[in-house]
Structures are given as structure tokens and as C-alpha cells.
Backbone as JSON Lines, residues from 0, in Angstrom:
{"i":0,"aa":"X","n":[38.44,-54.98,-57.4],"ca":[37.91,-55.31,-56.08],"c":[39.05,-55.81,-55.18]}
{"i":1,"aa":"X","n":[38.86,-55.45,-54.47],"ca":[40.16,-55.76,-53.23],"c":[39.91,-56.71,-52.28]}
{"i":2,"aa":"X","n":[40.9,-58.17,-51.95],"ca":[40.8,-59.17,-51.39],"c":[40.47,-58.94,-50.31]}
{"i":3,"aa":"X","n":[39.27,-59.88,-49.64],"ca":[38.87,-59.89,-48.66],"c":[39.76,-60.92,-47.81]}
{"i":4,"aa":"X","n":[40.14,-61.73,-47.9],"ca":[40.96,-62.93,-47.76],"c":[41.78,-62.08,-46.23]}
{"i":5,"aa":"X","n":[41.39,-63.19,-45.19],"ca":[42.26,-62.38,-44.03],"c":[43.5,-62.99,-44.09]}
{"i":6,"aa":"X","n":[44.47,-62.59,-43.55],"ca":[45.95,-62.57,-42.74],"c":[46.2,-62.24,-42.28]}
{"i":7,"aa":"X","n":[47.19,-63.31,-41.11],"ca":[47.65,-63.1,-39.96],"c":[49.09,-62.44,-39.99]}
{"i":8,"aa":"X","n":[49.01,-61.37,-39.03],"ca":[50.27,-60.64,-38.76],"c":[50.59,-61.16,-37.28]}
{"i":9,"aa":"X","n":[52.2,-60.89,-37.29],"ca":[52.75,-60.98,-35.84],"c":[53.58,-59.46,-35.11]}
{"i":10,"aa":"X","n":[53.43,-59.37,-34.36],"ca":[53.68,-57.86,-33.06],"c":[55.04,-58.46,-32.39]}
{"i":11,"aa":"X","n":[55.84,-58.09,-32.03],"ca":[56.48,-58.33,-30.8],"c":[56.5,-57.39,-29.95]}
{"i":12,"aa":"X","n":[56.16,-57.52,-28.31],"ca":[56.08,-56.44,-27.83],"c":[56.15,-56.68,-26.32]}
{"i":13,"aa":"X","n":[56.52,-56.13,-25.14],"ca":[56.9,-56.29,-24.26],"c":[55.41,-57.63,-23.2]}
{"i":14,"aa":"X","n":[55.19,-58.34,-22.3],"ca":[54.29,-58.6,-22.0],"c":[53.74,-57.78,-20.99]}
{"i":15,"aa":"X","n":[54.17,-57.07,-20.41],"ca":[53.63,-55.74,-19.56],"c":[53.03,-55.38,-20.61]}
{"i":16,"aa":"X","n":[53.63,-54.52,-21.69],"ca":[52.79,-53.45,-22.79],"c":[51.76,-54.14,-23.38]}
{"i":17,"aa":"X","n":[51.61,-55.82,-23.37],"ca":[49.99,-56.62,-23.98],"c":[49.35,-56.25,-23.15]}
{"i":18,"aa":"X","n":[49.71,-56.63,-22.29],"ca":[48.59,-56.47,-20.86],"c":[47.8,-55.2,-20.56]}
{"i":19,"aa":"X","n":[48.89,-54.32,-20.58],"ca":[48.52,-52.86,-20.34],"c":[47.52,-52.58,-21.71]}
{"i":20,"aa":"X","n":[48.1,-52.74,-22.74],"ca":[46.65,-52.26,-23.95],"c":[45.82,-52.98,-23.69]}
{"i":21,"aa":"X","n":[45.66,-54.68,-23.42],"ca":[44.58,-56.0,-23.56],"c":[43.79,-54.9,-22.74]}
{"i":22,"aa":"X","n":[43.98,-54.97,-21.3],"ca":[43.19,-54.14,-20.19],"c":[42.14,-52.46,-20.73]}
{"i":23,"aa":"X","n":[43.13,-52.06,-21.48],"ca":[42.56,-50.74,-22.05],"c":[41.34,-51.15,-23.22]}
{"i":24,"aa":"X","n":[41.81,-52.3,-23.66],"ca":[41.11,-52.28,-25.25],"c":[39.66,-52.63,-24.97]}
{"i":25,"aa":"X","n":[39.72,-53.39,-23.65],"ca":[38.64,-54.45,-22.72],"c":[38.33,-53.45,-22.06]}
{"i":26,"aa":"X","n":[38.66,-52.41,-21.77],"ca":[38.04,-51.35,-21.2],"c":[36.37,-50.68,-22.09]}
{"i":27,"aa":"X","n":[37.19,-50.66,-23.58],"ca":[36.52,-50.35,-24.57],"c":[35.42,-50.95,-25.07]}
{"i":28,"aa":"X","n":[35.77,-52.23,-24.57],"ca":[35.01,-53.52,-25.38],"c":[35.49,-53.89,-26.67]}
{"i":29,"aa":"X","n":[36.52,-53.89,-27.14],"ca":[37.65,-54.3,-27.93],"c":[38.85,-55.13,-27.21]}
{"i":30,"aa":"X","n":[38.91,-56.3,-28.53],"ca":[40.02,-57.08,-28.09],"c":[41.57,-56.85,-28.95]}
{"i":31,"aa":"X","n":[42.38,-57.0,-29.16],"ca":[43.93,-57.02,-29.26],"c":[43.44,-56.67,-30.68]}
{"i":32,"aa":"X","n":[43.05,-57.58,-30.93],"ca":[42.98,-58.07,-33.05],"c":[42.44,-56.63,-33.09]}
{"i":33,"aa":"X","n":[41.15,-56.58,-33.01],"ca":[39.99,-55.44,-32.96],"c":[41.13,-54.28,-33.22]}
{"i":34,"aa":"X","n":[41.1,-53.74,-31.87],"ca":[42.11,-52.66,-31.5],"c":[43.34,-52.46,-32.68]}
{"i":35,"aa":"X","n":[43.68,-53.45,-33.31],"ca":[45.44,-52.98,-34.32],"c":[44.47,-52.85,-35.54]}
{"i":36,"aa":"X","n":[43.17,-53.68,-35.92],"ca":[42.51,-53.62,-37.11],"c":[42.31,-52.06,-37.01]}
{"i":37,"aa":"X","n":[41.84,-51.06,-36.31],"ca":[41.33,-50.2,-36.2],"c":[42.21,-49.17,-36.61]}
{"i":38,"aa":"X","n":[43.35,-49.45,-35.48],"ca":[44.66,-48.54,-35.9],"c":[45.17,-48.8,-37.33]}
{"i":39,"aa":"X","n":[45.19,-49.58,-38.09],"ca":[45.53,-50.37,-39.35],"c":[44.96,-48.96,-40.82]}
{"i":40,"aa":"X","n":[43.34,-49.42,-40.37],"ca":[42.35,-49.07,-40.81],"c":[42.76,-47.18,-40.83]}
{"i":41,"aa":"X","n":[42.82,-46.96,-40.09],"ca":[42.85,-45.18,-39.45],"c":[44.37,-44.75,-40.11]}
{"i":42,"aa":"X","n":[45.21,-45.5,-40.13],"ca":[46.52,-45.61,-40.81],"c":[45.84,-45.5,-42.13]}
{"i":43,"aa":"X","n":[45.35,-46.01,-42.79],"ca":[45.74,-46.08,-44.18],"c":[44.84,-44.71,-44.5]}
{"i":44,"aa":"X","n":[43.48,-44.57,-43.98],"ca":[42.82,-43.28,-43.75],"c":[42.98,-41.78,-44.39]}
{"i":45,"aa":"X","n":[44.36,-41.72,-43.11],"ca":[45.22,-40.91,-42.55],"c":[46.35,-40.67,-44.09]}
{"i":46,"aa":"X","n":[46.54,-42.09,-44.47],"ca":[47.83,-41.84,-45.4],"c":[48.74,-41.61,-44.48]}
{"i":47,"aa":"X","n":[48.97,-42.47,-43.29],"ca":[50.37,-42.51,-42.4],"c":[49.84,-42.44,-40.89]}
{"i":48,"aa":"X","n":[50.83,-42.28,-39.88],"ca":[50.01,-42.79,-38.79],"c":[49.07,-41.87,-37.94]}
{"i":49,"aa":"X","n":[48.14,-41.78,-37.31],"ca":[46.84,-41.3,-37.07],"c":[46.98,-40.37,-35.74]}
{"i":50,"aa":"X","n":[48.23,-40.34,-35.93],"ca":[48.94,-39.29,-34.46],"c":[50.28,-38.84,-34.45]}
{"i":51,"aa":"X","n":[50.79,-37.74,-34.04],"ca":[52.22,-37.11,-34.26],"c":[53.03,-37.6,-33.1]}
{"i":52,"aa":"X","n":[54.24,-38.42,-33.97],"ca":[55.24,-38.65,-33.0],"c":[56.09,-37.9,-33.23]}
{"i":53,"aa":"X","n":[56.51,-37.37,-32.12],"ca":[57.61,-36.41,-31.22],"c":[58.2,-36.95,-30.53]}
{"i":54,"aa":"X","n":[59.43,-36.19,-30.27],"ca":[60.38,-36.29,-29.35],"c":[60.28,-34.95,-28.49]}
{"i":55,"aa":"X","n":[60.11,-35.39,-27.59],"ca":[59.9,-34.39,-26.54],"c":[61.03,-33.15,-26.29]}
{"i":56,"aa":"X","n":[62.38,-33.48,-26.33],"ca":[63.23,-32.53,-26.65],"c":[63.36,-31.32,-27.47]}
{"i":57,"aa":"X","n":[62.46,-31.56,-28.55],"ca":[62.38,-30.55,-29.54],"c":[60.9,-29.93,-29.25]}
{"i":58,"aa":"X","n":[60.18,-29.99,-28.79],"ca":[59.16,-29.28,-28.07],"c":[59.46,-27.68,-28.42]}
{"i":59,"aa":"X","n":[58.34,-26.98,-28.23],"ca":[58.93,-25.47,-28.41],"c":[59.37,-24.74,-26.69]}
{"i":60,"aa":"X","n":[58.59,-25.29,-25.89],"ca":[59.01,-25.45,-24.75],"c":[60.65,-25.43,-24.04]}
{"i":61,"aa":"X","n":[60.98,-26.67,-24.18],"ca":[62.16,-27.3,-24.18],"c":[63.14,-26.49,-24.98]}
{"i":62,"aa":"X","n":[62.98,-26.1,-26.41],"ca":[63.82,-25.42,-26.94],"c":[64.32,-23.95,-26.28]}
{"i":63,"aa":"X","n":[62.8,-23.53,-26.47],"ca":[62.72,-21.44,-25.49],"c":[63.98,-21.98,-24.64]}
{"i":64,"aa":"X","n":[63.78,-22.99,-23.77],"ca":[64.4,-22.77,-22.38],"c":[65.57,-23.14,-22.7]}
{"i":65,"aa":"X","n":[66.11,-24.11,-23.46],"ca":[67.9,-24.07,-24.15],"c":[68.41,-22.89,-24.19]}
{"i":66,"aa":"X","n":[67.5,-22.34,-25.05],"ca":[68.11,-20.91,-26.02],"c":[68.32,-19.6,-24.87]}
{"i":67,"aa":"X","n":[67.37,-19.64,-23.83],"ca":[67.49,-19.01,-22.63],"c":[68.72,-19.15,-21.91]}
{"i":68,"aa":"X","n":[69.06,-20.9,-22.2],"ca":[70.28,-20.91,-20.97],"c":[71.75,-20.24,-21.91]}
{"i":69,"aa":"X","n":[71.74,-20.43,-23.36],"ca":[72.49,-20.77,-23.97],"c":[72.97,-19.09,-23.83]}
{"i":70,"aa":"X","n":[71.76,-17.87,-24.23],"ca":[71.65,-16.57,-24.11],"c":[72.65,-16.39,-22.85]}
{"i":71,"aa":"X","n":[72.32,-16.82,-21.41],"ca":[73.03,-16.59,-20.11],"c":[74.16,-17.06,-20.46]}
{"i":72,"aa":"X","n":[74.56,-18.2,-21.04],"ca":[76.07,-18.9,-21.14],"c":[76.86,-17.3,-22.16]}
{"i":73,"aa":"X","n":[76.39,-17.47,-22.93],"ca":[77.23,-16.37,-24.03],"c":[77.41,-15.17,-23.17]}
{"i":74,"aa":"X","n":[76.28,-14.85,-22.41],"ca":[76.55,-12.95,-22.21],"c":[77.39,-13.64,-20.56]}
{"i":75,"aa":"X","n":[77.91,-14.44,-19.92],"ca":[78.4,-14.96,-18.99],"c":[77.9,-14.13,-17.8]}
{"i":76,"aa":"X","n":[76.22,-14.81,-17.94],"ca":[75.81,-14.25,-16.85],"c":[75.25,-15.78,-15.73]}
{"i":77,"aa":"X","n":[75.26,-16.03,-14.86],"ca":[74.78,-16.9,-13.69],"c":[75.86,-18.04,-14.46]}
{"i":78,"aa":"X","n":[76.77,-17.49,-14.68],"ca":[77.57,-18.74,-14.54],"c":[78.47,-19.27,-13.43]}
{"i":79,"aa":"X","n":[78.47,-20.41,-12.68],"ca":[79.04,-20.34,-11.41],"c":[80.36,-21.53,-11.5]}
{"i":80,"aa":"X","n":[82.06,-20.87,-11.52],"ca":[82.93,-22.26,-11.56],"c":[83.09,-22.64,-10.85]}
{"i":81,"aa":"X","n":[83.48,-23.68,-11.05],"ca":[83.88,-24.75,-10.02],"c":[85.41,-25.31,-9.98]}
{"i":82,"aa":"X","n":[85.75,-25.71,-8.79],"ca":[87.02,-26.31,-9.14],"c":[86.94,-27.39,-8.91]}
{"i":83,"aa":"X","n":[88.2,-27.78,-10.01],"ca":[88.28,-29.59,-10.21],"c":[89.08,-30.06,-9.06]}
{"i":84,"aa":"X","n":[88.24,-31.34,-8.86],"ca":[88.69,-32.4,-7.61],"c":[90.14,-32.43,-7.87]}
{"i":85,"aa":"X","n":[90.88,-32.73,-7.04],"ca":[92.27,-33.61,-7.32],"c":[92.36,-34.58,-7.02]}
{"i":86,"aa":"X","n":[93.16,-35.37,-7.89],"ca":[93.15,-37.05,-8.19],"c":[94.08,-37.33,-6.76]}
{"i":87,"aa":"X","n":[93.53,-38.57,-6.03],"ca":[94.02,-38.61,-4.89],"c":[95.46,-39.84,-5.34]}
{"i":88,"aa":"X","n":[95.39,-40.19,-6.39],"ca":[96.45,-40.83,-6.72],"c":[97.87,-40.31,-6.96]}
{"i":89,"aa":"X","n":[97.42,-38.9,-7.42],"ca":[99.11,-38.14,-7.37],"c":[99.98,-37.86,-6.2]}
């Protein structure tokens, strides 16, 4: 049987970003505690966390359009030079 016995955890986290969830969670009718119990809960569920974090860079999106520019760089097409400033110190 598994302890019922509560404990307290601690967050550190910006006070804008309390506010901004407190407001959302109270939107819900959930308070702070409520709200991380839930996510906690859905975590262990899940067997890890209950939503995919990404980095937006690697998107398939984002990538197509690298590989697009990278395609134009190689076949040296819309490439436009430029010339370098001169150092006004010489």
C-alpha cells in the first residue's frame, strides 16, 4: 500500500509566471497546489511528461526551409555579395 502521508515540495519560478498560471488555474477553479498535483498525477500516468517538448528550430517546417536555403547556397543561386566596410582607422 502506498503512503498517503502528504509532502511539501518547493517551485522556483518567476513572479510574473505565478501570477500568470494562479490567474489561469482560478480561471479553472483550481488553485497552484491543485493545478501541479494534477500535472504530478498525469506525469506519472503518462510515464513522463504529459506533453512534447520541442524546440522550435527543429520543426519540420523550419528545417524544409534551411535545406531550401542551403539547396540555393550550393547551386549559387540568389546569392547577393557584398562588400566589406573599410575600417576608418587605417
Amino acid at each position: 500500500m502506498l503512503d498517503k502521508k502528504k509532502v511539501s515540495i518547493s517551485v522556483k519560478t518567476s513572479l510574473a509566471d505565478k501570477k500568470r498560471a494562479a490567474e489561469i488555474f482560478d480561471s479553472l477553479g483550481l488553485n497552484l497546489s491543485t493545478a501541479i498535483n494534477i500535472f504530478i498525477k498525469k506525469s506519472i500516468a503518462e510515464g513522463g511528461l504529459p506533453f512534447d517538448v520541442k524546440d522550435p528550430f527543429y520543426s519540420e517546417a523550419n528545417q524544409a526551409e534551411l535545406n531550401r536555403r542551403f539547396k540555393k547556397v550550393t547551386n549559387n543561386q540568389d546569392i547577393h555579395p557584398h562588400q566589406l566596410l573599410e575600417n576608418e582607422e587605417q
